[in-house]
N, C-alpha and C positions, 0 to 999 in steps of 0.2 A: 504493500500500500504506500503511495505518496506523501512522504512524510508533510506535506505541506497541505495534503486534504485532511488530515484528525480533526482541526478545528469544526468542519462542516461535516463529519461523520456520521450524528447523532442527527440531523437536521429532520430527516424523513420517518426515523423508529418513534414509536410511538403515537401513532396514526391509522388511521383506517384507508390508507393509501392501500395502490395494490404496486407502486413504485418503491424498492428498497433502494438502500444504495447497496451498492455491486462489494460485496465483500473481499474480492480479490482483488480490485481496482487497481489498476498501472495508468495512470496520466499520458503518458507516453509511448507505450505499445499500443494505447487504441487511439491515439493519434496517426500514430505510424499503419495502424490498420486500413483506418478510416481513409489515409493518405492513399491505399491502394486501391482501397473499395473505390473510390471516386475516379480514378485514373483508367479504371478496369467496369465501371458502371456496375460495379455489387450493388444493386440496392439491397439483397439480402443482409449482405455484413451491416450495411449502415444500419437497416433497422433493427440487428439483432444486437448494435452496441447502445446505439443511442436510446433503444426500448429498454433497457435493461441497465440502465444508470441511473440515480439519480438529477434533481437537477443543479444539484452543489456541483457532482461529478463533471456533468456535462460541461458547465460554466468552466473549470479545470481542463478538461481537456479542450476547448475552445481556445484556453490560452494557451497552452501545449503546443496546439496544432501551428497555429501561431507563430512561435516560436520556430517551432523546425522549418517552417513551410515559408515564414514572411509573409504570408496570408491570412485571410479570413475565412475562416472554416465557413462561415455564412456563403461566401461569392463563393467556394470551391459547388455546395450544394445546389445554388444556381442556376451552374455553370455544365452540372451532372445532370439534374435532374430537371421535371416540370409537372405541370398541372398542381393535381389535389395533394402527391406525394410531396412533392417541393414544401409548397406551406406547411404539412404539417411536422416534416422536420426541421424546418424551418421555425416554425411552433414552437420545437422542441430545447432549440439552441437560447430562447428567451428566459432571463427570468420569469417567476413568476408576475411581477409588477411591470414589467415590459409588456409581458403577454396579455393582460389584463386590461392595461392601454390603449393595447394594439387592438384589442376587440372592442371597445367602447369606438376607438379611432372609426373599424370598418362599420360599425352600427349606424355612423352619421355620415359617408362618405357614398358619393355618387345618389343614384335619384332615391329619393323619400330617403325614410328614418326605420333603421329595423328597431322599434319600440321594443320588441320583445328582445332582443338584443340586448339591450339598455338595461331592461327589467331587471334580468337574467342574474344581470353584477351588480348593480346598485340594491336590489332586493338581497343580497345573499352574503354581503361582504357588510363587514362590522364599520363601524367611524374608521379604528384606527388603519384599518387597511386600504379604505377609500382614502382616507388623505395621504397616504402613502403615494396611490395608486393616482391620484393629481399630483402629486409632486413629478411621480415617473414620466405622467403624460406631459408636461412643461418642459420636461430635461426630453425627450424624445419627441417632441414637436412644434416647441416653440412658440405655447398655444396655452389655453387658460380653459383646461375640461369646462369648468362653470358656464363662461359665456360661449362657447361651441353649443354645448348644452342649447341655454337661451334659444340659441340662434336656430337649432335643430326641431324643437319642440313649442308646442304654444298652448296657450288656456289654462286648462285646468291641470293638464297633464304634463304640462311644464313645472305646476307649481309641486307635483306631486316629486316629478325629478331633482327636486331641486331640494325639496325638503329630505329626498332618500340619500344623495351626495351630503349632503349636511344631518346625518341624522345626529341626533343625539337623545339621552333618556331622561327624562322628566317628569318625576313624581304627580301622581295624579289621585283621583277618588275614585275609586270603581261606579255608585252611583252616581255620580253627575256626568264620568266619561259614559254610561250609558245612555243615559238621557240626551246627550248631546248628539249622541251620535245614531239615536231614536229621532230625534226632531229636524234631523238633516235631512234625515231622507222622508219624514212625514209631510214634507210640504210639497206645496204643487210643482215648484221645480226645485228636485235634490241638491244640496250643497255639499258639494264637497269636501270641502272647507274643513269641517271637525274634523270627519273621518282620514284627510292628507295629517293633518296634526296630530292624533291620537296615534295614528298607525306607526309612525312614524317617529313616533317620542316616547312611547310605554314599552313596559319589558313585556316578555311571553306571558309568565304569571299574571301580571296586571290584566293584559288583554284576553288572555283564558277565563279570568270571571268575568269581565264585561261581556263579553260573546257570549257566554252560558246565559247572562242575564238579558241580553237581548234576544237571545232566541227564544229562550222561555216566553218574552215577552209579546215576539212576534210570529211565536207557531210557525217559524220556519228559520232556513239554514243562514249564518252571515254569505255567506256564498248564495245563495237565491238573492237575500237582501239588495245586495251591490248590482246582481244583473237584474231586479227589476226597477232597483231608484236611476242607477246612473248609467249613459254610453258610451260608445265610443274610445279613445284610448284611453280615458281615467277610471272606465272600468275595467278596462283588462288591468291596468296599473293597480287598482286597488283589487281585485281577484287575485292575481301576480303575488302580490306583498303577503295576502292572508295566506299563500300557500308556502310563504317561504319563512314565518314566524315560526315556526314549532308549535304551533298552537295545536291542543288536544283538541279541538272541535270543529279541525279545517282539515287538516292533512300537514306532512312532514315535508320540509325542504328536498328530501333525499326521493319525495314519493313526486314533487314537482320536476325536481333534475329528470328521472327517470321518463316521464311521461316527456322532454324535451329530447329525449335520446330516441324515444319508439318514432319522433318523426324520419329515422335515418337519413337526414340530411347532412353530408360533409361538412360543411359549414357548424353546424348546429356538435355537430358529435365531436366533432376537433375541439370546441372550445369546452364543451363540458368536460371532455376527457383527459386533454393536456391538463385544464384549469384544477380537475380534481384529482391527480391521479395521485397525487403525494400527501391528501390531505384526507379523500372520506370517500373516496372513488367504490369502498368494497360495500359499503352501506347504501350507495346508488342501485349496485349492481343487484342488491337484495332484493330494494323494493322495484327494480325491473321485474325480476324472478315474478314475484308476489305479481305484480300489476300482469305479464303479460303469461304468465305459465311459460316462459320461454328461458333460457337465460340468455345473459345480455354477452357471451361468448359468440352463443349459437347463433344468436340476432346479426352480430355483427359480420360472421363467418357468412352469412346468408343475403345480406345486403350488400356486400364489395367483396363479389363471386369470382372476381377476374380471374382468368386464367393465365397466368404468364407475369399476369404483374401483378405483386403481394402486397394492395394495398387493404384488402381483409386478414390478412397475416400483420400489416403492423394496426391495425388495432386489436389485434387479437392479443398482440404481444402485449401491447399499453393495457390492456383489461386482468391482463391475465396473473395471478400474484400462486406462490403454492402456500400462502396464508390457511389456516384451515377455514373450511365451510364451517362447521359446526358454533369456530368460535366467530369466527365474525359477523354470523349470523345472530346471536344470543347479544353480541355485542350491539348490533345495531338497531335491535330491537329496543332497548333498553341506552340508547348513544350518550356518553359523560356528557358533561356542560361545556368539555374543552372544545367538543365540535364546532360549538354556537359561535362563529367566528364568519 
């Protein structure tokens, strides 16, 4: 092992990732690998190094490559590859807060807005990760996420984005947040207004007895509530949010991810995938299992069929952890608080 990777060793254990770091790890032989695989058009090699490192490692052998080569391991993949394969080891070479960027960047780039794009990260990522992850987008584009944002989004659904980038927690009363967000949507045109505020500033517990108390109140789901008070994109935003709080009376973050992965879209599956693979990827994979009777191996194997070219082998790779079933499963049904992040 590289004596200058220990620092970043421990980065990945301890997670529900299906990503380890590479126990036998050399900085330098899989540079030197990778040096061949590229010159020789391996994409197998490539994706059986780069699928199987962490991404401390990766970021280490990036600079490795570097080194030996005078290059940029980024222009050499390039330069090899293309299409869907390209990006997503491409993907792969980013930090986490690079990548994170880079996906918010493509959500607002070229015609319209992919909303649910948007959703995806700003629902799912804590304060301190989002301002992390505007600081990255500044240093990588020269650009101010907030007002892109603005510029990208309007109405109600701006205001909801914008309160999700700035969230923070603020103590509240279970019956008056109920009330409030009872008389929002009792009126002849739904305000959105409490419910951007509430959703968006209370912890889980908090909004776990609000919700229980609104629904008691109104004989039906907060999930009905929001698609029959409000449209348009501030109701998928606020549907979005309720599915990605951990709230006992909505569904689970991991059961939202899941249902984003059954659309097998490229696009869609790279980012869930890279973005969780070091972090809770094994606990997605469950509630696929549970949601589609399938698992999310076989799914994957099934939708990037190609023959000749293994771009259903590197996801298979990124999916694939020899973690036990048994416990990850028990684990994820029951998931620590360290997740909630």
């Amino acid at each position: 092992m590289d004596i200058e990777y220990l620092p970043s060793f421990e980065m990945a254990w301890g997670t529900l990732g299906t990503i380890r770091p590479f126990l036998n790890f050399h900085a330098k032989r899989d540079a030197l690998n990778i040096q061949a695989a590229l010159e020789q058009k391996d994409v197998l090699t490539l994706i059986n190094i780069l699928t199987n490192r962490s991404n401390a490692q990766r970021q280490i052998i990036a600079q490795t490559f570097k080194t030996i080569t005078e290059k940029e391991l980024s222009s050499g993949l390039k330069k090899a590859l293309s299409g869907e394969l390209e990006n997503l080891l491409l993907a792969l070479l980013m930090t986490p807060l690079q990548f994170e960027a880079y996906r918010l960047r493509q959500s607002m780039e070229g015609i319209g807005t992919d909303e649910e794009g948007l959703l995806e990260i700003l629902c799912t990522r804590s304060p301190k990760v989002l301002a992390n992850i505007t600081a990255t987008y500044k240093e990588q584009y020269n650009k101010d996420l907030e007002t892109d944002l603005k510029g990208e989004t309007s109405g109600d659904f701006a205001k909801l984005v914008l309160a999700l980038l700035k969230k923070k927690k603020v103590v509240g009363l279970v019956q008056r947040d109920t009330e409030a967000l009872s008389e929002a949507i009792n009126q002849a045109k739904a305000d959105p207004g409490p419910w951007i505020t509430i959703l968006t500033t209370r912890d889980s517990e908090h909004l776990n007895k609000v919700f229980v108390n609104l629904e008691s109140e109104k004989q039906e789901t907060v999930d009905e509530a929001i698609e029959k008070a409000f449209s348009g994109d501030v109701r998928l935003g606020l549907k979005t949010l309720g599915k990605t709080l951990e709230l006992r009376c909505v569904q689970s973050p991991n059961l939202y991810l899941a249902q984003r992965l059954e659309t097998m879209k490229a696009a869609i599956v790279q980012g869930v995938m890279v973005s969780h693979s070091e972090k809770d990827l094994l606990c997605v994979r469950v509630a696929y299992l549970r949601q589609t009777g399938t698992s999310l191996y076989t799914a994957l194997q099934g939708a990037f069929p190609s023959p000749g070219w293994p771009f259903g082998k590197f996801w298979a790779e990124l999916e694939y952890t020899h973690f036990s079933r048994h416990h990850y499963t028990t684990v994820c049904t029951h998931p620590p608080d360290v997740m909630h992040i």
